[in-house]
N, C-alpha and C positions, 0 to 999 in steps of 0.2 A: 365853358358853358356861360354865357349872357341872360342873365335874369334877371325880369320887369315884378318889383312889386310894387299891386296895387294898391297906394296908401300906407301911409308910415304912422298908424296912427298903433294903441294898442297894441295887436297883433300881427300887423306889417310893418311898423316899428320895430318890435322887438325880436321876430324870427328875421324879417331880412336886415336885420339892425348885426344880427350874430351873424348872418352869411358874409356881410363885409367884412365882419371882424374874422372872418375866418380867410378871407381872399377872394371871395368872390369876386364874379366881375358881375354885381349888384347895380340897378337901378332903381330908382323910386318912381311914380307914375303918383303927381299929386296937385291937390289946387297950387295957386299960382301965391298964394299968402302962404301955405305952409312949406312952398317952395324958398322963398323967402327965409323962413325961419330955420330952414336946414342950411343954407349958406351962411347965413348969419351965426349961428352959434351950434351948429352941426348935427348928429343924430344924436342925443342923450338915452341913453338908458339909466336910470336907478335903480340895480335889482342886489341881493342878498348873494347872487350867484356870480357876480362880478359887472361894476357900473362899466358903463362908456361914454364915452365922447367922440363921437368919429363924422370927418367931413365924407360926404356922399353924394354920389351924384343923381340927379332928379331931373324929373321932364315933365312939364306942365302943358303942353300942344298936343293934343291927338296927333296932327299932322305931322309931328316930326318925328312919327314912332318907325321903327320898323321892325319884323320880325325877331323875336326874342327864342330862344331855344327853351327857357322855361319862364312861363309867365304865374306869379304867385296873385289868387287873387282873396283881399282879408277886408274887402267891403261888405255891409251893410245888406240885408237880403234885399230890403226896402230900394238900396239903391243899385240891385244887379242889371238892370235894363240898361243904366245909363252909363254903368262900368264896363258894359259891353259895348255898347258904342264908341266908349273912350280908347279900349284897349284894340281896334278892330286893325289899325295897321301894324299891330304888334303880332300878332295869331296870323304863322303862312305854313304850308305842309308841314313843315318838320317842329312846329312847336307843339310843348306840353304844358297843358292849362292844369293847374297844383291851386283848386278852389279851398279855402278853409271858412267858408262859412258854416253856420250852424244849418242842421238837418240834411233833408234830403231832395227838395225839391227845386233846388237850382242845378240838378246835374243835367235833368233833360233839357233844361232851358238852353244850359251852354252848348250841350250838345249839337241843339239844332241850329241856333246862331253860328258855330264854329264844325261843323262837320270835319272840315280838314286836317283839325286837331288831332292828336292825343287827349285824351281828356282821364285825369287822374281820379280817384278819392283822395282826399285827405280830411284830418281830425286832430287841430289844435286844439291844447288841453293848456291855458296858463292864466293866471287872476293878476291880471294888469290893468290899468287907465292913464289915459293923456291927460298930463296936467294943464293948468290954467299957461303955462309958461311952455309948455311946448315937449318940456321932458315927460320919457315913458316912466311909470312905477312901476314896479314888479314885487307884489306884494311878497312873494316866499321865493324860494330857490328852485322849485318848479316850474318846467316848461318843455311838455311833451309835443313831437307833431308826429302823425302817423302819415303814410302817403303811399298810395300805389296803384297798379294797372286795378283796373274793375272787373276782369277775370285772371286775377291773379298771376299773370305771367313775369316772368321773370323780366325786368327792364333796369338797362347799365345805365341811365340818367338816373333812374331812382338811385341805384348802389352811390353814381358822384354824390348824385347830393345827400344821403347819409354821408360819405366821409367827408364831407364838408363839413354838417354838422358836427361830425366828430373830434370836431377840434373846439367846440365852442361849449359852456352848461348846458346844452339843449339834449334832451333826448331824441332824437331822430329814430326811425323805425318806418324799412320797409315792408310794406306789410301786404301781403300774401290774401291776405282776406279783408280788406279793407271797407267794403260794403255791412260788412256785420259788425265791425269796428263804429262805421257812421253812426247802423244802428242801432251803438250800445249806448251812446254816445244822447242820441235823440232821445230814447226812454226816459234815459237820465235826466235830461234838459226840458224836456217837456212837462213832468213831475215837478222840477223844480219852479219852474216859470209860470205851471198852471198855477199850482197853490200858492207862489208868492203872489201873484195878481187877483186872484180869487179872493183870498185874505188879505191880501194889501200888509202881506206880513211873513218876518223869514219864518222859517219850517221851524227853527225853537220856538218860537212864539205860539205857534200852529200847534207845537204839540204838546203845550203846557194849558190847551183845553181840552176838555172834557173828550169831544170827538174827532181833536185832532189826528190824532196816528191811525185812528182808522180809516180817514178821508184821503190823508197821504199813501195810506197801503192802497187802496182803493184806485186811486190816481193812478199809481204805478203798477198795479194790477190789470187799468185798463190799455197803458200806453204799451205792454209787456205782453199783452193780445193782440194787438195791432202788431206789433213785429211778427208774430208768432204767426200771424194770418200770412204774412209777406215771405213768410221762407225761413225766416232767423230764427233759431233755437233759444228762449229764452226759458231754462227749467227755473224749476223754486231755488233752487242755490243762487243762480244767480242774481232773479228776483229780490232774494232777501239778502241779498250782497248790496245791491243797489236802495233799497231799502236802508243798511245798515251806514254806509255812504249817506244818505239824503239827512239822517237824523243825529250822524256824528260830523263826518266833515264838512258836511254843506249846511249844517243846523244856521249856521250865522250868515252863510253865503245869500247877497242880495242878486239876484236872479238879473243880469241887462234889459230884459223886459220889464220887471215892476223900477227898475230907476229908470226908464224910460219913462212910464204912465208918473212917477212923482215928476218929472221933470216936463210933463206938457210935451212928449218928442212921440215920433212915430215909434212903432212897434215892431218885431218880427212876428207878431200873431198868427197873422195868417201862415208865415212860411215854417213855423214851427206848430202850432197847433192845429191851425187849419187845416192843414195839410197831412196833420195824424187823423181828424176826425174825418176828412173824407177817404180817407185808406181803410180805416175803421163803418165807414156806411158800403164802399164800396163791396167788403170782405161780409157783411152782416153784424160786424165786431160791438157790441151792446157798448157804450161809453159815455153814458149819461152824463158824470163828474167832467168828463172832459170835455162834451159841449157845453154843459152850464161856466167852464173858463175862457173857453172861447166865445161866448156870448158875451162874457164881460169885458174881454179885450175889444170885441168889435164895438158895442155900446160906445165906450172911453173912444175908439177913433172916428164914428158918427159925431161923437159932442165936441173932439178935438175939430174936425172938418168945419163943423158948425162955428164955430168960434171964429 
């Protein structure tokens, strides 16, 4: 099996950073600087779950791509237009596109871009960053990736590439239902990144005010109706499972969206909130809270534009 991942950054770093350590026959698809920087002093991982140092090989040319049998893609939503243009001599009938961006609204995109495809779900779960030097961090020994057909059928690419990952810390998991995985996935993320940007502050901070926990339930109350609207079962258990998550594990966790907006950088606003508020107008779904965070995200990219 030949696999293109796009970007070695973060989360194409560190899942196709374990695919070579595990054997694959791995590619990078990356600019031509951090092309560079992989020849130069190879892929680094620092994580708790075991570091690496491994030379890999990478391709910076659109033009010298060809057909991949799975092409990983761990770009930016902001930059999925241009990641499809890059990747287009890589994607021929027999490839399978294995997306892990956040949400749910670049699946039809690639869809129609790549008709020809397979086109997977997938749902990485892991709290990394590129450092200033080029190595990944891997804050904890955690790192899960979900992945599978979109109606659930049984697929032997999936099963290789779980036992591929089975040889490396990564939790791999094919998964049978991978659509409601995304969006357990989306509630989640969306709650976290409305009220970190909302508040310009993590969920502890949020809820050592007066009406913090109740704006937080509120949030995830409304992101939890939007699912519910679309087909996905979200009862009160889980609800308050995700709840119980948001104000213990993720109480400190800084949202990629609000270090975005401190950092002056674009945003995934639109593709993660926007894009729940128009499923939410489309279904009738009431989400006042959630368009008043999406107004503050767009606000912040009107004044970034402006600048």
């Amino acid at each position: 099996m030949r696999i293109l991942i796009l970007g070695a950054g973060a989360v194409g770093g560190y899942f196709g950073g374990r695919l070579a350590e595990a054997g694959a026959d791995a590619t990078f698809f990356v600019r031509p600087a951090r092309a560079r920087l992989l020849a130069s002093r190879g892929l680094r991982i620092d994580s708790p779950a075991g570091s690496l140092v491994r030379d890999v090989k990478s391709i910076s040319d659109p033009g010298a791509l060809a057909p991949f049998d799975l092409v990983l893609l761990t770009c930016k939503a902001y930059d999925l237009d241009a990641s499809l243009n890059d990747i287009a001599h890589a994607v021929g009938p027999c490839t399978t596109i294995l997306p892990l961006l956040n949400g749910l609204a670049h699946m039809e995109k690639i869809a129609a871009r790549f008709p020809q495809a397979r086109l997977w779900g997938g749902v990485a779960r892991i709290s990394a960053a590129l450092d200033d030097d080029g190595a990944i961090r891997h804050a904890d020994s955690f790192a899960r990736i979900d992945f599978g057909a979109r109606d659930g059928r049984a697929d032997a690419l999936a099963d290789q590439l779980a036992e591929l990952y089975a040889k490396t810390p990564v939790i791999a998991a094919h998964n049978p239902n991978i659509l409601r995985e995304m969006w357990d996935k989306l509630v989640f993320l969306a709650t976290l990144a409305g009220m970190n940007t909302l508040m310009r502050a993590l969920i502890a901070d949020i809820m050592a005010t007066p009406a913090g926990e109740r704006l937080i339930n509120q949030m995830l109350s409304e992101c939890a109706s939007v699912a519910r609207a679309e087909g996905f079962d979200f009862d009160e258990a889980r609800v308050a499972q995700h709840g119980d998550s948001l104000t213990k594990r993720a109480a400190n966790m800084k949202s990629s969206m609000l270090h975005d907006i401190e950092h002056g950088a674009p945003t995934e606003g639109e593709h993660i909130l926007g894009d729940l508020h128009a499923r939410a107008r489309q279904h009738g779904v009431s989400a006042p809270l959630l368009e008043i965070a999406l107004t503050h995200v767009r606000a912040y990219e009107v004044r970034r534009a402006r600048r």
